[in-house]
C-alpha positions as CSV (number, residue, x, y, z in Angstrom):
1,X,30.0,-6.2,19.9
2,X,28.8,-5.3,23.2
3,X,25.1,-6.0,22.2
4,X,25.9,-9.5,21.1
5,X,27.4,-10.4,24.2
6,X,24.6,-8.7,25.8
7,X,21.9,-11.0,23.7
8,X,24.0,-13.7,24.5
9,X,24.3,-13.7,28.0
10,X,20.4,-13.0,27.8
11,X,19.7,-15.9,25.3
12,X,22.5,-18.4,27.8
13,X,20.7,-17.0,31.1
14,X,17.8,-18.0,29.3
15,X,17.9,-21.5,28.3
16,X,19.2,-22.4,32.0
17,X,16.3,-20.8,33.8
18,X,13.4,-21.3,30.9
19,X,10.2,-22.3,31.8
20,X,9.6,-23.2,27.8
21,X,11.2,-23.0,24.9
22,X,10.0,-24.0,21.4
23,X,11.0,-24.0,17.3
24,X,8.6,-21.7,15.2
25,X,8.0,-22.0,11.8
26,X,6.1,-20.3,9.0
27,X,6.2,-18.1,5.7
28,X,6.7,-14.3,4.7
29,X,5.9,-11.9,2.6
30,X,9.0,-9.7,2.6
31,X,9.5,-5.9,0.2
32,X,12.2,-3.7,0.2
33,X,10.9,0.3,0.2
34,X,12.1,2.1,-2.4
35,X,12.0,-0.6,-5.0
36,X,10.3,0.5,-8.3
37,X,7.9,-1.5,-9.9
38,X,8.3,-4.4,-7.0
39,X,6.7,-7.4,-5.7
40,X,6.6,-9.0,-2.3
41,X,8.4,-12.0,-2.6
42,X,7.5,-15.0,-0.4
43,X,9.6,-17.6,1.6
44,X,9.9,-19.1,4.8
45,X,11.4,-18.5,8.3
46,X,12.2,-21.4,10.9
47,X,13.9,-21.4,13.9
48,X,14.0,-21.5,18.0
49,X,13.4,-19.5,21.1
50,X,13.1,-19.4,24.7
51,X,10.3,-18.0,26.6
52,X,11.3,-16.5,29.8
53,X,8.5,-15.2,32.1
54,X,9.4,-12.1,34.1
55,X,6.2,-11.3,35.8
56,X,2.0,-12.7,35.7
57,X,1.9,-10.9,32.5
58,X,4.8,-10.5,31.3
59,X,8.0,-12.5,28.9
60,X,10.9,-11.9,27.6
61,X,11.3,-14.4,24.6
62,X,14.8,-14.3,22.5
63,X,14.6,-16.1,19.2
64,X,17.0,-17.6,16.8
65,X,15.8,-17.8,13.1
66,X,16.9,-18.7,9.3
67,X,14.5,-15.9,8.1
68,X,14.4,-15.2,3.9
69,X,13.4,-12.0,2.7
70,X,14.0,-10.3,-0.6
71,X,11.9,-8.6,-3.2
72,X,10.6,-9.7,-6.9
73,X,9.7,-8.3,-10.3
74,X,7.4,-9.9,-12.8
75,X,9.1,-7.2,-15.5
76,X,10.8,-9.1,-18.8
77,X,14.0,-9.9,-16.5
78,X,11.6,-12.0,-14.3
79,X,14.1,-10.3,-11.3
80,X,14.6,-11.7,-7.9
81,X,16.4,-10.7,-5.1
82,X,16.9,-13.4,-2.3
83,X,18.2,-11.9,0.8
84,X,19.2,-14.9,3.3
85,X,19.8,-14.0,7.1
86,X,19.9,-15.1,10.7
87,X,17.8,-12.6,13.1
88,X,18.1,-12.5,16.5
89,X,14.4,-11.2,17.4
90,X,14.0,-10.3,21.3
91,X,10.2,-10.0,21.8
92,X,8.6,-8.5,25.3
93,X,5.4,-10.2,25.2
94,X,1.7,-9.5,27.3
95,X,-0.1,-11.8,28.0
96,X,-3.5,-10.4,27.5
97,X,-5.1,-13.7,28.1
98,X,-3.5,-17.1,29.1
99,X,-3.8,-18.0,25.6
100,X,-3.5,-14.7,24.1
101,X,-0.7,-12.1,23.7
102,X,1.2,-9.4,22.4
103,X,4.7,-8.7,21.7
104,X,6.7,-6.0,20.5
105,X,10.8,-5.7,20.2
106,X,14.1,-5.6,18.3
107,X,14.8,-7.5,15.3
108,X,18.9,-7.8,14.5
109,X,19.7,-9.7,11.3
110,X,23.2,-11.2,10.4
111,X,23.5,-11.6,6.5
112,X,24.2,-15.1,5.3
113,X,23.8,-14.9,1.7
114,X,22.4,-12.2,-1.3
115,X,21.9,-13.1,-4.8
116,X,19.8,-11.6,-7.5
117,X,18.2,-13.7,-10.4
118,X,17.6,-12.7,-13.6
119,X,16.3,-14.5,-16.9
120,X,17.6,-17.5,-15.4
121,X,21.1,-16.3,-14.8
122,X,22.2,-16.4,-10.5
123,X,24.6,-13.7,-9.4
124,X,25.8,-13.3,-6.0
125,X,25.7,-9.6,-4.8
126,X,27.1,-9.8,-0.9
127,X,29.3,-7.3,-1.5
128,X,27.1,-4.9,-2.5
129,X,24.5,-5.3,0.8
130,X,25.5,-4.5,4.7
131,X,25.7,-7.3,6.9
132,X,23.8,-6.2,9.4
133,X,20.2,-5.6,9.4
134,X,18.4,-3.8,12.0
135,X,14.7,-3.8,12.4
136,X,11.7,-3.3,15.5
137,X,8.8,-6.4,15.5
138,X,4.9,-6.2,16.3
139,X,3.0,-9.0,16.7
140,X,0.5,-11.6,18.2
141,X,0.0,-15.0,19.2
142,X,-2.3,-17.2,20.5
143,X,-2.1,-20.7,22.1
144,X,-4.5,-23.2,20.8
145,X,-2.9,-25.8,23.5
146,X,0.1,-25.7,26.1
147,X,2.0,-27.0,23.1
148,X,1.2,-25.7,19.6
149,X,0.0,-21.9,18.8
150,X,0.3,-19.7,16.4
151,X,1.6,-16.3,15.6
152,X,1.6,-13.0,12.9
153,X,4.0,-10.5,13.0
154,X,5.4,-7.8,10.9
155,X,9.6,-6.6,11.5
156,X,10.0,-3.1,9.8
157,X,14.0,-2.6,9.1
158,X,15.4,0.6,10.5
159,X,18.9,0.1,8.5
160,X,19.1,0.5,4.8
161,X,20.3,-3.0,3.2
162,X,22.5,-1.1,1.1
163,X,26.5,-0.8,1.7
164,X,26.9,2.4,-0.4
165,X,24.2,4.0,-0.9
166,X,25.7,7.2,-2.2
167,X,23.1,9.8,-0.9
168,X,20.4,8.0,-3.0
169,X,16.7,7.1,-0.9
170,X,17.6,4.1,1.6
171,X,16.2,0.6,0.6
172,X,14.9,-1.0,3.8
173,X,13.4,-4.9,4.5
174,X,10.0,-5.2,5.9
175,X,8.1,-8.9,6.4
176,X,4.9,-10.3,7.2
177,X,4.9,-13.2,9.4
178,X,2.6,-16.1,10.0
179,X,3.5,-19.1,11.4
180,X,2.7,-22.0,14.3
181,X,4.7,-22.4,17.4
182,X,5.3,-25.6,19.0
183,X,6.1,-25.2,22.7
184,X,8.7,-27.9,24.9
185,X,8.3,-28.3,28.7
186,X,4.9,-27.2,29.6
């Protein structure tokens, strides 16, 4: 609880003293580890953030995004699980270049939704997956004007996705990002 408040406070003290803030929007290619016989499955993240410079070089930039990861199986079920969520990424970004940067940072996901599909049939499986989804970001953008850019990153999850796991090996999200930015108030 303490962390939200935390995020919040950063994300309020943010929006009042923001230089820029922007929506972002683009696809993934999301896996779960320890999935046999797997595919990536693709879909899309949108959302917003906040970019708030702390030094020359350096920003602090607080996102809010509908991100959908999951994991597929082209076996005779034709399987998919559809894992919906609302991340709170919090990315410390340097600026290599005035164009250019990198960023690095926490990734904390809020299940909204989990449902698997299989030979046409749709089951919803909430009950079954934690909440909460924790996972550290790498990435890189780059600026094409003041306004529009674009970005890749990849969020590894830390926490396993499973509520009771029972001992067995830990299931964990990972997605690819690549998307375009589009920037307010420069």
């Amino acid at each position: 609880m303490k962390k939200i408040i935390l995020l919040s406070a950063v994300t309020i003290f943010g929006f009042s003293n923001a230089q820029t803030f922007g929506l972002k929007a683009g696809g993934n290619v999301a896996s779960l580890s320890n999935t046999n016989e797997s595919k990536s499955k693709y879909g899309f993240y949108a959302g917003a953030f906040v970019n708030i410079p702390l030094a020359d070089t350096f920003s602090l930039q607080p996102e809010v995004l509908y991100n959908g990861k999951g994991v597929r199986s082209d076996g005779l079920d034709n399987m998919s699980v559809n894992l919906d969520y609302i991340s709170v990424p919090v990315m410390f970004q340097y600026n290599a270049t005035p164009q250019f940067y990198l960023e690095a940072g926490p990734e904390m996901s809020f299940l909204v939704s989990a449902k698997i599909k299989a030979d046409g049939e749709s089951a919803d499986f909430k009950d079954f997956v934690n909440g909460f989804d924790f996972g550290v970001g790498l990435g890189a953008g780059y600026d094409f004007t003041p306004n529009f850019g674009a970005n890749i990153r990849y969020v590894a999850g830390v926490t396993d996705i499973a509520k009771d796991n029972d001992g067995a090996d830990s299931s964990r999200n990972g997605v690819f990002q690549l998307g375009l930015t589009y920037k307010f108030g420069n």
